[in-house]
C-alpha positions as CSV (number, residue, x, y, z in Angstrom):
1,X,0.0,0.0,0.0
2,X,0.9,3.5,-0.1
3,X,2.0,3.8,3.9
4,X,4.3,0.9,3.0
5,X,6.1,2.4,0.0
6,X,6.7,5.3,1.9
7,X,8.4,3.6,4.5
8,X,10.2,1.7,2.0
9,X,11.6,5.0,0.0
10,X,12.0,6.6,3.5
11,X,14.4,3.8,4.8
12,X,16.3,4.0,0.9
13,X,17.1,7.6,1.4
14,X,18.4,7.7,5.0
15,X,20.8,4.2,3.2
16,X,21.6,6.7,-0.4
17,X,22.0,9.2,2.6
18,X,24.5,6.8,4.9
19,X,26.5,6.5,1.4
20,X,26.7,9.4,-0.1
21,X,30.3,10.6,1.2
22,X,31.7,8.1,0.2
23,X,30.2,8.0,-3.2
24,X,32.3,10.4,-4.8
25,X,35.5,8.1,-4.2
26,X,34.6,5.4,-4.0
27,X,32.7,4.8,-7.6
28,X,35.0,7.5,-9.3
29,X,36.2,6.1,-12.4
30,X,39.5,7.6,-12.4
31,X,40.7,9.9,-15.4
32,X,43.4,8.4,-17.9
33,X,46.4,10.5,-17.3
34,X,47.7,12.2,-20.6
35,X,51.2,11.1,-20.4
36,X,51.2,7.2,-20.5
37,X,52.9,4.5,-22.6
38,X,49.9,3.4,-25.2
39,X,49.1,-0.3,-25.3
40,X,46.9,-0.7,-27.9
41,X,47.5,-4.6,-27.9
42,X,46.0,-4.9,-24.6
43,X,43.5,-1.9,-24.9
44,X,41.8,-4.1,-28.2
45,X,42.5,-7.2,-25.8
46,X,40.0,-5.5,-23.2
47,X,37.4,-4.6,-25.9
48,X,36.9,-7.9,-27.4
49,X,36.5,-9.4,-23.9
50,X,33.3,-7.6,-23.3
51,X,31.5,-10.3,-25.4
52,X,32.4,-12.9,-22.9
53,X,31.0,-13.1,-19.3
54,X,34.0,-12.2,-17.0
55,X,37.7,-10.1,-17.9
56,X,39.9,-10.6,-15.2
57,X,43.2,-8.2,-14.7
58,X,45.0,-10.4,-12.3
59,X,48.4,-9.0,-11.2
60,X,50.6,-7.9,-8.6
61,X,51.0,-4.3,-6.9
62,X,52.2,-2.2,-9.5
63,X,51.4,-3.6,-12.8
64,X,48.7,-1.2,-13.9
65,X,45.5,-2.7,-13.6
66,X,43.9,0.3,-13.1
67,X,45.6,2.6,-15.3
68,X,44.8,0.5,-18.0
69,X,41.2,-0.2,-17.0
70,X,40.8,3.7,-16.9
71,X,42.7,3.9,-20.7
72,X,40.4,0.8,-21.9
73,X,37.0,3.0,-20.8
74,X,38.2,6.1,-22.4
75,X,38.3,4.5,-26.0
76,X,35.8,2.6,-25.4
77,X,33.4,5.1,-24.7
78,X,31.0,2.1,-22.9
79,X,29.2,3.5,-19.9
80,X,30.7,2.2,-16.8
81,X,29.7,1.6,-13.4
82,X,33.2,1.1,-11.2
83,X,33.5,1.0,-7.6
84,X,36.7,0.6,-5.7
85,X,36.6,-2.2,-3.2
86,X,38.4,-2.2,0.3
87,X,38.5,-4.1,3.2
88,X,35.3,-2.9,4.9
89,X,33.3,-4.1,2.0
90,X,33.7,-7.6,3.0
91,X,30.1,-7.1,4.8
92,X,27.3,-8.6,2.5
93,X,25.1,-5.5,3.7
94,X,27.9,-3.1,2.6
95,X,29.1,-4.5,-0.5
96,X,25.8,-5.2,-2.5
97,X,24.4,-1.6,-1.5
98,X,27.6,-0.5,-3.3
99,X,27.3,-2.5,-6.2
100,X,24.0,-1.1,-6.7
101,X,24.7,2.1,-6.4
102,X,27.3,1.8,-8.9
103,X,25.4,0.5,-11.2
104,X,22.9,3.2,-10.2
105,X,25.2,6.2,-11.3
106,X,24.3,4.6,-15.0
107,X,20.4,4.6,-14.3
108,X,19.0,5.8,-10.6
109,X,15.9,3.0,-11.3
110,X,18.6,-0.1,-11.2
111,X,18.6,-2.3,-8.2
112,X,15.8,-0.5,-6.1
113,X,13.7,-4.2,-5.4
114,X,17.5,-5.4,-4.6
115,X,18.3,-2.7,-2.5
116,X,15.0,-2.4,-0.4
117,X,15.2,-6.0,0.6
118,X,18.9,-5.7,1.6
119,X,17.5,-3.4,4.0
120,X,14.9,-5.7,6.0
121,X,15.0,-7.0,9.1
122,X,16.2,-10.5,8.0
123,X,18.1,-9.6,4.5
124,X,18.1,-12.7,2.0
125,X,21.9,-14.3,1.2
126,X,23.8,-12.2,-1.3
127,X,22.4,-14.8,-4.5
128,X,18.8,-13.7,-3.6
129,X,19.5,-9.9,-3.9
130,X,21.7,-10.8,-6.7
131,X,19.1,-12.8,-8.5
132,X,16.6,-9.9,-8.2
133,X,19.1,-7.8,-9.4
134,X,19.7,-9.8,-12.5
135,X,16.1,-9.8,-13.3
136,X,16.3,-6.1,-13.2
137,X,18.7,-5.6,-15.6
138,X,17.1,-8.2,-17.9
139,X,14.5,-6.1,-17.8
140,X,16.4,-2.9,-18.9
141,X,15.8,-1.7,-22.2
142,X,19.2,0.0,-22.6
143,X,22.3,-1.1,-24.1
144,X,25.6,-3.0,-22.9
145,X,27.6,-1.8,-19.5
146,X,30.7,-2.3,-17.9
147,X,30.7,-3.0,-14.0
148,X,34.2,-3.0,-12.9
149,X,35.6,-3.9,-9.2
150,X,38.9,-2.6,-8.7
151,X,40.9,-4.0,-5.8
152,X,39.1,-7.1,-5.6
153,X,41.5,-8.9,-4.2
154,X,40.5,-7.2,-0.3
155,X,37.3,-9.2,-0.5
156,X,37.6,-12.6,1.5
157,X,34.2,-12.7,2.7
158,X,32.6,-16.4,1.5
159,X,28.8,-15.1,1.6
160,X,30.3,-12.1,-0.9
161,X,32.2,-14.6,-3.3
162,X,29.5,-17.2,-3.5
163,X,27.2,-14.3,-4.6
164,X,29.6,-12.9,-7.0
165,X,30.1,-16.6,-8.6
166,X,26.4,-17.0,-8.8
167,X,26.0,-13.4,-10.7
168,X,29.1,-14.2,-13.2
169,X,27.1,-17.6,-14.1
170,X,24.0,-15.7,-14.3
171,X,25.5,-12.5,-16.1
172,X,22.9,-10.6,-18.3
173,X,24.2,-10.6,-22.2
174,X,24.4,-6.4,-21.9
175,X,26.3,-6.3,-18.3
176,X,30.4,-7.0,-18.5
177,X,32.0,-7.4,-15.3
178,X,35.5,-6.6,-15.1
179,X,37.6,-7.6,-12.2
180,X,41.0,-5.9,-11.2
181,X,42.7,-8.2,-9.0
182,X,46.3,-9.2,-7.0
183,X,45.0,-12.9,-6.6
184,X,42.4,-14.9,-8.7
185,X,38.9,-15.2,-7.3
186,X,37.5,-18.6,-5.8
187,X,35.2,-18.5,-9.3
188,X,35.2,-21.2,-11.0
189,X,37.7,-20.0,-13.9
190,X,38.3,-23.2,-15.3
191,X,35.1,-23.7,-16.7
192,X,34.8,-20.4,-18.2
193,X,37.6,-20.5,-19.8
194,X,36.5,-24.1,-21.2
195,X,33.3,-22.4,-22.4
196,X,35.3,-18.7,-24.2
197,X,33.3,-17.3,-21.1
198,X,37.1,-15.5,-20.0
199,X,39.3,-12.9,-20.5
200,X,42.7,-12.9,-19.0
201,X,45.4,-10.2,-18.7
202,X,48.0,-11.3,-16.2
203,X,51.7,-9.6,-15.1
204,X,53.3,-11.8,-17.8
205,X,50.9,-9.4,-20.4
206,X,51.0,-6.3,-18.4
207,X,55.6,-6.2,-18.8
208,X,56.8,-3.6,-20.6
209,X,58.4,-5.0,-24.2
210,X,61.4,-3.2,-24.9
211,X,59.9,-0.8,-27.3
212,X,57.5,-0.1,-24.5
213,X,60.1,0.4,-21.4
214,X,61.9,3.0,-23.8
215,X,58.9,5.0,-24.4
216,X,57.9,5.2,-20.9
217,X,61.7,6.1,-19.9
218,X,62.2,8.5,-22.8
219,X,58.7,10.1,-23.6
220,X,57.0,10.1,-19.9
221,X,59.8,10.2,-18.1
222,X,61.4,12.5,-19.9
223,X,65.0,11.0,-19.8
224,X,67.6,11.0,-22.8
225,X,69.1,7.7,-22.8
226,X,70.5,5.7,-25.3
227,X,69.6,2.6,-26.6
């Protein structure tokens, strides 16, 4: 009824409320800085991975995931929903409210079933918020989105990674979910990558070549060295 819906969008914006400063840093997609060594091979790598379920940039500290997530996006020109993970996250409550309000800096209307029933007395396990959150974006007439997780590595949480496997096997055809990563994910990445269902860049494919460690030295770092 109408006392109840109230309620209901009362209790979501005291949560969007809760949130909000940390909104602005934590699903910041950050800028692609001007001076960087281009990597078109693993740019185009990153592009063509969208068609399958799950792209995973799995590397040490230091490697550049996220520099070239952030170059990736601004070719791409795909909308994006990115939120940057830490070690608080690793609460179901916390992390699912800001995966939907990720997604929800693409379209405000994503996720608000899901997020209203995080929010009960008794919430469901992360797969039945997830499932609900599937449905909506089945039901989105819009075109394909990127959600990435940066520093995914900080989540350890079991309830959190048996959610996220149940959403990469369940992936909508227009969501991509990119993880940025030190270790791989308890997902079951063998079988996606039996089925084409993977993308993989790893520290082997994030190395500088040689061409590519003289630009950086030379052109970004600005130093005159010879060959």
């Amino acid at each position: 009824d109408n006392e109840a819906d109230a309620a209901r969008d009362a209790v979501l914006a005291q949560q969007r409320h809760l949130l909000h400063p940390l909104l602005a840093t934590k699903l910041h997609v950050p800028r692609s800085q001007r001076h960087l060594v281009p990597r078109a091979h693993l740019t185009e790598r990153l592009q063509r991975g969208v068609e399958r379920a799950l792209t995973l940039v799995s590397a040490p500290a230091g490697f550049g995931k996220t520099t070239l997530l952030a170059q990736w996006l601004a070719q791409s020109g795909m909308p994006v929903a990115w939120l940057s993970l830490e070690a608080e996250d690793n609460d179901p409550t916390r992390f699912l409210s800001y995966l939907i309000a990720a997604l929800q800096t693409l379209d405000a209307q994503i996720g608000a079933t899901a997020l209203a029933l995080l929010h009960t007395p008794q919430p469901p396990a992360p797969e039945a918020v997830l499932a609900v959150l599937t449905n909506d974006l089945v039901d989105r007439a819009a075109g394909d989105v990127a959600l990435v997780l940066d520093d995914y590595h900080v989540i350890t949480a079991d309830p959190i990674q048996r959610g996220m496997a149940y959403l990469v096997e369940h992936l909508p055809s227009q969501l991509h979910l990119l993880l940025a990563t030190r270790a791989d994910p308890p997902f079951p990445l063998a079988r996606l990558r039996a089925q084409g269902q993977l993308c993989e860049v790893r520290a082997a494919d994030l190395r500088f070549d040689a061409a590519e460690a003289s630009v950086f030295l030379q052109d970004v770092m600005g130093l005159n060295l010879e060959a």
